[in-house]
N, C-alpha and C positions, 0 to 999 in steps of 0.2 A: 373542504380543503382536499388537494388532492395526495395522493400519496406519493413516496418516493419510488423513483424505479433505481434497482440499486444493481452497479455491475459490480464484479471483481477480475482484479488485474492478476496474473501470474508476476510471482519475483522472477522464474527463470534461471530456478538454480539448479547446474548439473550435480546430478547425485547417482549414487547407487542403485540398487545393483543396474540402473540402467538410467540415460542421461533425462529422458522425462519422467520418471520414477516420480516427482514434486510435482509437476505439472499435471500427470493425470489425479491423482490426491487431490491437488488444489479443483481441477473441472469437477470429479466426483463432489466434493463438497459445495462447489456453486450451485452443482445438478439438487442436491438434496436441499439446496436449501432455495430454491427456484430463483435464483438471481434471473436479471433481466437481461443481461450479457456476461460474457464469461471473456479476457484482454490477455491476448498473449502475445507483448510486444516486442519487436526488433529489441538486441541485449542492445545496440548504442541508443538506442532511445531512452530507457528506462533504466539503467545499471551503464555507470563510465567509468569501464577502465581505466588505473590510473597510466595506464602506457600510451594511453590514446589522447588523453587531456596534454594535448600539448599544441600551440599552435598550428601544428602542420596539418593536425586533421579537425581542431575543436576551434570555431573561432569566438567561443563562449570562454575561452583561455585568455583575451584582453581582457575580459571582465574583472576573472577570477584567476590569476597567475597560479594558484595551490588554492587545493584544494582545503587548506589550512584554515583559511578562511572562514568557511563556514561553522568552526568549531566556537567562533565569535557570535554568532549569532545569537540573541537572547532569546531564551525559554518561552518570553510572552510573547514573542512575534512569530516561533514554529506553533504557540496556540491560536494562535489566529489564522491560520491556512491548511493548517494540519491535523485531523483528528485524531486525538492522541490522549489518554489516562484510562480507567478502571473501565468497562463496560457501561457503568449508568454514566458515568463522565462523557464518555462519547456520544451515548444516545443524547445526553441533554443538549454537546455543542452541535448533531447535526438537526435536532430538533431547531435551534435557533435560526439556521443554517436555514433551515426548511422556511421560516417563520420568514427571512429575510427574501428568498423566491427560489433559493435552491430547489431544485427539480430531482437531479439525476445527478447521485454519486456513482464512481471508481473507486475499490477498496482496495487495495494492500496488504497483506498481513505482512509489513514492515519487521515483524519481531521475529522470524525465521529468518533475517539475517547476522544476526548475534552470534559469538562466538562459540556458545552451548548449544548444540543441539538439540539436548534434551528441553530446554528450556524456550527455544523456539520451536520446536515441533509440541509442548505441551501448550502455546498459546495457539492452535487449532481451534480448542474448544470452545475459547473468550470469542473469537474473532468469529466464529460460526452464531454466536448465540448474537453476536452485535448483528452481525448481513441478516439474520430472523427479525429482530426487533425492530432494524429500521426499514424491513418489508411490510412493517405493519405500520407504522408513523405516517 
């Protein structure tokens, strides 16, 4: 079986004391951890403004009028698309994932968008140890 090649995406968030300040953090830690691509996308592609969610510029706004919407969304359908819980939790759904003909993941560390800083800069370390594990899978 063959193994996963595994990227990681940047969130893209301006910080201190300089505006890529998170983005080189986030390459350094792709670098150490030998990812197979490193994604630093357009902020409208990956992060929408809510000033911009509006039909004039978004026509993904007929879809979705407010983004309210997706606060509706059930827990078992974001598990189904999204790799999301404890570290063995993750390796186990992208194991499946794998198992099903997935090849080649895009990572996130989604949890550095949270309110707490501290609490999303301390989920580095989970999210490093996951991009190891499923470079071995």
């Amino acid at each position: 079986m063959t193994r996963f090649r595994v990227g990681v995406a940047d969130p893209i968030l301006a910080a201190r004391p300089a505006p890529d300040t998170f983005t080189r953090a986030n390459y350094l830690g792709a670098v150490a951890n030998r990812v197979d691509s490193f994604w630093v996308p357009d902020h409208l592609n990956q992060l929408f403004p809510r000033s911009l969610w509006k039909q004039k510029y978004c026509g993904a706004t007929k879809l979705l009028p407010t983004l309210s919407h997706l606060a509706k969304v059930p827990p078992s359908l974001m598990r189904e698309y999204v790799l999301n819980g404890t570290p063995d939790e993750i390796i186990e759904q992208a194991a499946q994932w794998r198992d099903s003909g997935v090849r080649y993941l895009v990572l996130v560390n989604a949890s550095v968008l949270q309110r707490s800083l501290r609490k999303g800069l301390a989920s580095t370390v989970p999210f490093n140890k996951i991009v190891r594990r499923l470079k071995k899978l």
